[in-house]
C-alpha positions as CSV (number, residue, x, y, z in Angstrom):
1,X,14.7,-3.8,8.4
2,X,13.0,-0.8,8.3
3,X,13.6,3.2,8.4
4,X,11.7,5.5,10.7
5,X,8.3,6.1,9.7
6,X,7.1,9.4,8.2
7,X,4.3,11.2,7.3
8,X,2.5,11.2,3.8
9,X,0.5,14.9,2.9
10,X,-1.5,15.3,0.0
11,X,-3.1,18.9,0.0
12,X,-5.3,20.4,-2.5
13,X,-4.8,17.4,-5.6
14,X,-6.5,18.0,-8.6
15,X,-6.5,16.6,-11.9
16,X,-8.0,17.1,-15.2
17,X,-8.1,15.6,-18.0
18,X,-9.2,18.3,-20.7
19,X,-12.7,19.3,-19.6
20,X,-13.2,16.5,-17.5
21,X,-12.0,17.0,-13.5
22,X,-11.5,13.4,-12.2
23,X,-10.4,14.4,-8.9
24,X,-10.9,17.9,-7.0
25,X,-9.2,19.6,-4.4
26,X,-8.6,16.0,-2.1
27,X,-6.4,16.2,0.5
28,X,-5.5,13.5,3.2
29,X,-2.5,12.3,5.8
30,X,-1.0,9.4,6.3
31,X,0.8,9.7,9.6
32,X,3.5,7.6,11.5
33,X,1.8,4.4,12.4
34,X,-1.5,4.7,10.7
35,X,-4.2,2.8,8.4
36,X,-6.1,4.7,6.2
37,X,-8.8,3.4,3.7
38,X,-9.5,5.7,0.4
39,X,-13.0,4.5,-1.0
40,X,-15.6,5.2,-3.1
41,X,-18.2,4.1,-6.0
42,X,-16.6,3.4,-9.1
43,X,-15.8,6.2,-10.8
44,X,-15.2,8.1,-7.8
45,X,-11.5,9.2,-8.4
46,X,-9.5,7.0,-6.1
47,X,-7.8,5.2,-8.7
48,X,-6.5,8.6,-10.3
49,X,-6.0,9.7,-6.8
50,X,-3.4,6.7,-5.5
51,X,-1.5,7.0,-9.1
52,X,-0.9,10.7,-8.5
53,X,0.3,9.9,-4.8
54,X,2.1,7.1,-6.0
55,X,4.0,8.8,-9.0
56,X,1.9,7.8,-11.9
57,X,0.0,10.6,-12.6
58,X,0.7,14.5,-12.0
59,X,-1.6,16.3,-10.7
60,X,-2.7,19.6,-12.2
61,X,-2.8,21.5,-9.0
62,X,-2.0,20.6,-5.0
63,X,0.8,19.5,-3.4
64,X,2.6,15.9,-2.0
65,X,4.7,15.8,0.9
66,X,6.5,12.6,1.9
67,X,8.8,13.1,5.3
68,X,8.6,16.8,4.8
69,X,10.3,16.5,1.4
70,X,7.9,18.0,-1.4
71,X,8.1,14.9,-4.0
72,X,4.8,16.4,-6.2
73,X,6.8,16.2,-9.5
74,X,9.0,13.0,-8.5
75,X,8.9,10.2,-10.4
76,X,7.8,6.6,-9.0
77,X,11.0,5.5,-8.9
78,X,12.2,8.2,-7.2
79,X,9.5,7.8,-4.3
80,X,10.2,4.2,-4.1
81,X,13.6,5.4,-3.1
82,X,12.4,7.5,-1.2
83,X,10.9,4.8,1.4
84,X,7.4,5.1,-0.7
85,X,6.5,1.3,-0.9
86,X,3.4,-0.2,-3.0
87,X,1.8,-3.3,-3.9
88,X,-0.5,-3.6,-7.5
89,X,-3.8,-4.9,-8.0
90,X,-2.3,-7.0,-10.7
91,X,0.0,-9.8,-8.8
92,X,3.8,-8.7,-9.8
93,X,5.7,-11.5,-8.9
94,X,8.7,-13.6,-10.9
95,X,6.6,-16.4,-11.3
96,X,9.6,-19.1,-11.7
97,X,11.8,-17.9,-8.4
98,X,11.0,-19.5,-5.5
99,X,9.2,-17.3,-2.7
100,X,12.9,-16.7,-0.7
101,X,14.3,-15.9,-4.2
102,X,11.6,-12.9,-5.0
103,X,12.2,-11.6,-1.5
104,X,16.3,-11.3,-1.6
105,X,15.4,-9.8,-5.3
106,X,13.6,-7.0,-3.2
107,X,16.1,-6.8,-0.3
108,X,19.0,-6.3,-2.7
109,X,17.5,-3.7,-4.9
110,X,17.2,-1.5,-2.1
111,X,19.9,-2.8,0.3
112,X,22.9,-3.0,-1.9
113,X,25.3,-0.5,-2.1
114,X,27.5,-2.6,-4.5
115,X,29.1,-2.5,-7.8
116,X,29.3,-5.2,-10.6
117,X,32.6,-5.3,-10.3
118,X,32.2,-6.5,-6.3
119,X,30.0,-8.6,-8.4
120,X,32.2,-11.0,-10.3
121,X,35.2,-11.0,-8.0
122,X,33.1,-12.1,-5.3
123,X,35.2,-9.2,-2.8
124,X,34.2,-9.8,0.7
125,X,31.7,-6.9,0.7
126,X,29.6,-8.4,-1.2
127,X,29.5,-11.5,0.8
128,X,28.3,-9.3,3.4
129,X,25.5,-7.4,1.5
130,X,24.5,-11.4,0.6
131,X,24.2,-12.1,4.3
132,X,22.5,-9.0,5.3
133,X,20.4,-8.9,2.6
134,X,19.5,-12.8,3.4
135,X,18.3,-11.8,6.9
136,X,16.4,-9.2,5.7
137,X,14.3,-12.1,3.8
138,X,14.2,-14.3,6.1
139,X,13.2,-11.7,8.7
140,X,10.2,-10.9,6.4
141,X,9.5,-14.5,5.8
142,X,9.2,-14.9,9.6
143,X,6.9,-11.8,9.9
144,X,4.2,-12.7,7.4
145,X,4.1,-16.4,8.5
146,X,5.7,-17.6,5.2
147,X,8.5,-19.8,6.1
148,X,6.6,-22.8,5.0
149,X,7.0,-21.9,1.4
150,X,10.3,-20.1,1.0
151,X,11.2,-23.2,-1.4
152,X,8.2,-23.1,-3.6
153,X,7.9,-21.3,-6.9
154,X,6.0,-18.2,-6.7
155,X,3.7,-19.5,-9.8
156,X,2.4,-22.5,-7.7
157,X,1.1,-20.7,-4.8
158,X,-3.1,-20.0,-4.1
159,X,-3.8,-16.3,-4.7
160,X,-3.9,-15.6,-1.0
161,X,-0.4,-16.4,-0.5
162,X,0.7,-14.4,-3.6
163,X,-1.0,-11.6,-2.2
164,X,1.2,-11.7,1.4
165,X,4.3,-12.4,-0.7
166,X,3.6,-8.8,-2.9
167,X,3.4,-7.3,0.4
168,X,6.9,-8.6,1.6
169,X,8.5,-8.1,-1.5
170,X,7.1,-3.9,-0.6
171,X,8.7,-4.4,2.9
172,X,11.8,-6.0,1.8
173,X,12.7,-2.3,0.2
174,X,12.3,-0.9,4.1
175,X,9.1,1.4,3.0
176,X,8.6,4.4,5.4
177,X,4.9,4.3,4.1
178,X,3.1,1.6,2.3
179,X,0.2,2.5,-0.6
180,X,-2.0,-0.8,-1.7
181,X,-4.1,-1.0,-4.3
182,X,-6.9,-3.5,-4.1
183,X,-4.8,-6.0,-2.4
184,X,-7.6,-8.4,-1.8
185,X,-8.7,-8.9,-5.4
186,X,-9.1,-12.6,-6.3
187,X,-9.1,-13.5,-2.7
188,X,-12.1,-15.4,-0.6
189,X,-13.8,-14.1,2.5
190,X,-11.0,-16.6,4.3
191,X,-8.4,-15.2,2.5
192,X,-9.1,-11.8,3.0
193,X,-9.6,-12.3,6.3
194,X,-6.4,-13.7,7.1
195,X,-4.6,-11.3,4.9
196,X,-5.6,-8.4,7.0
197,X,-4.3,-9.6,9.9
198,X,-1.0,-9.8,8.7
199,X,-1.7,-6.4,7.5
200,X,-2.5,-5.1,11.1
201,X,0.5,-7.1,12.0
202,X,3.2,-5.0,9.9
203,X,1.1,-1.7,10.6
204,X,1.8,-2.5,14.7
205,X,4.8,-4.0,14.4
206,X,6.3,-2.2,12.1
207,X,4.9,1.2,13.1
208,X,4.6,2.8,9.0
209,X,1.7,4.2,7.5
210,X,-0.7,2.4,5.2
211,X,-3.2,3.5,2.8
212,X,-5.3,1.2,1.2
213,X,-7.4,2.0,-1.5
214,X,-10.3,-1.5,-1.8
215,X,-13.7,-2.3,-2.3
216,X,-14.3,-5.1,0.2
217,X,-15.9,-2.8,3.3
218,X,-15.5,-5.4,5.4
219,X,-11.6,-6.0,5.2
220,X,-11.6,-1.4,5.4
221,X,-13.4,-1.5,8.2
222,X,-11.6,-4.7,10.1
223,X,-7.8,-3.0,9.1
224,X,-8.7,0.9,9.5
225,X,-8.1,3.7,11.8
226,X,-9.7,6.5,9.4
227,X,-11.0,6.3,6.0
228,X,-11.7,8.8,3.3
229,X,-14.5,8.7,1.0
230,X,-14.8,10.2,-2.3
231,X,-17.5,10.4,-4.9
232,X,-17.1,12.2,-8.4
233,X,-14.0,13.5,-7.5
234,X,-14.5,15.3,-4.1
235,X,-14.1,14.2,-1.0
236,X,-17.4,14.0,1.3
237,X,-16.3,12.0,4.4
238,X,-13.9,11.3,6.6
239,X,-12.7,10.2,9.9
240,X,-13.3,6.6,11.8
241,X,-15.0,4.1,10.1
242,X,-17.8,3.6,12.5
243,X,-18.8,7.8,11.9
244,X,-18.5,7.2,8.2
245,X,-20.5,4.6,7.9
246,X,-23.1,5.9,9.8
247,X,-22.7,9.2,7.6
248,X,-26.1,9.5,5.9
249,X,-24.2,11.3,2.8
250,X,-21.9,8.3,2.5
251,X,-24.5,5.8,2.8
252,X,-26.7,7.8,-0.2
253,X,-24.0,8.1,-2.0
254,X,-21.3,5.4,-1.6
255,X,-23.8,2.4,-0.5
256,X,-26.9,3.8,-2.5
257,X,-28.7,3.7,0.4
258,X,-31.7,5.9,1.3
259,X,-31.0,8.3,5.1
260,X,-33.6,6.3,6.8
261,X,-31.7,3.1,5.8
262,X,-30.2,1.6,8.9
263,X,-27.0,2.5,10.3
264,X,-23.8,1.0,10.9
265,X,-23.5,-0.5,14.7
266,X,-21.2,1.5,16.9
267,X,-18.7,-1.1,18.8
């Protein structure tokens, strides 16, 4: 189901747009196996910073490296090819297929290696990419705990489970790092919650990389091994979310809180 993990590099990314710099000189890693959080106020640049890793946006100056492979001026749907997977703050689902039905949708666009013509003469090949592609689904179902509603259309399922289905439809395309964007928007404190330990469960299970770029601190701080925090375009922390928390620039500036506020517990 999936393709060995690599490494995601962004070093030196800036961007302008005209006079305006919305992000300046950011760099950060997402290695083999780890969870990074990218946050900040609004305004801060980590919108314009996930786009530019992602493919939407070029940057003006800096660098992208995915695997070893420079992929700065590839295209999304080159990176998705790649192994770059992503989910969208805005639900992208085919709202009248059935959950099973949006998953093999995935698993085919990346697995299969066929032709139309295996296509309408139904040549045993594609019989076998069918089956493979099936398990692949199903294997996906199994991980995120969604068996229960591979029969139901995605339109008629709560938010929360809409959310986890996003996130399989990513890891039916065998990402070798996984970028999401506000993945618990529209979600309760239960469902976010529960959504973030499925997402510890692919990150240890499935060993790949995940940046997530959110405002809920408490799902960042539950899911993350390091987080990056950026204000007005520059970076001004990083490292383990207990020591950036505690960071009396991070709390003045991302929490608007005062240095004599109190800090973060350490575990």
């Amino acid at each position: 189901m999936t393709r060995p993990a690599a490494e995601l590099r962004a070093q030196g990314i800036t961007v302008r747009f005209g006079g305006l710099t919305a992000v300046d000189d950011v760099s950060l890693t997402v290695a083999p196996g780890g969870f990074v959080g990218l946050i900040g106020p609004n305004g801060a640049g980590k919108t314009t910073t996930f786009n530019v890793l992602s493919g939407f946006q070029t940057p003006t100056s800096g660098s992208i490296v995915l695997g070893g492979r420079d992929i700065t001026s590839a295209s999304a749907s080159t990176r998705a090819g790649l192994g770059m997977g992503r989910t969208f703050q805005r639900l992208e689902l085919f709202g009248r297929m059935t959950v099973l039905d949006n998953l093999l949708v995935a698993a085919e666009a990346k697995e299969s290696k066929l032709g139309v013509i295996a296509d309408l003469l139904a040549l045993p090949q594609r019989r076998r990419e069918e089956r493979r592609c099936t398990g692949l689904a199903l294997r996906v179902l199994e991980m995120l705990d969604l068996e229960w509603a591979g029969g139901r259309r995605a339109a008629d399922l709560p938010v929360g489970t809409a959310r986890t289905l996003e996130l399989g439809r990513a890891l039916c395309a065998a990402p070798i790092v996984l970028l999401l964007d506000e993945p618990s928007s529209g979600l309760d404190s239960d469902e976010t919650r529960y959504f973030g330990r499925i997402l510890q469960r692919v990150n240890e299970e499935m060993g790949i990389g995940i940046l997530i770029v959110e405002h809920d601190m408490d799902l960042v701080l539950e899911v993350c091994k390091e987080i990056y925090v950026l204000d007005f375009g520059k970076l001004i922390a990083q490292g383990a979310p207990t020591d950036v928390m505690n960071d009396p620039v991070v709390r003045s500036a991302y929490l608007g809180e005062e240095d004599d506020a109190p800090a973060v517990a350490t575990p």
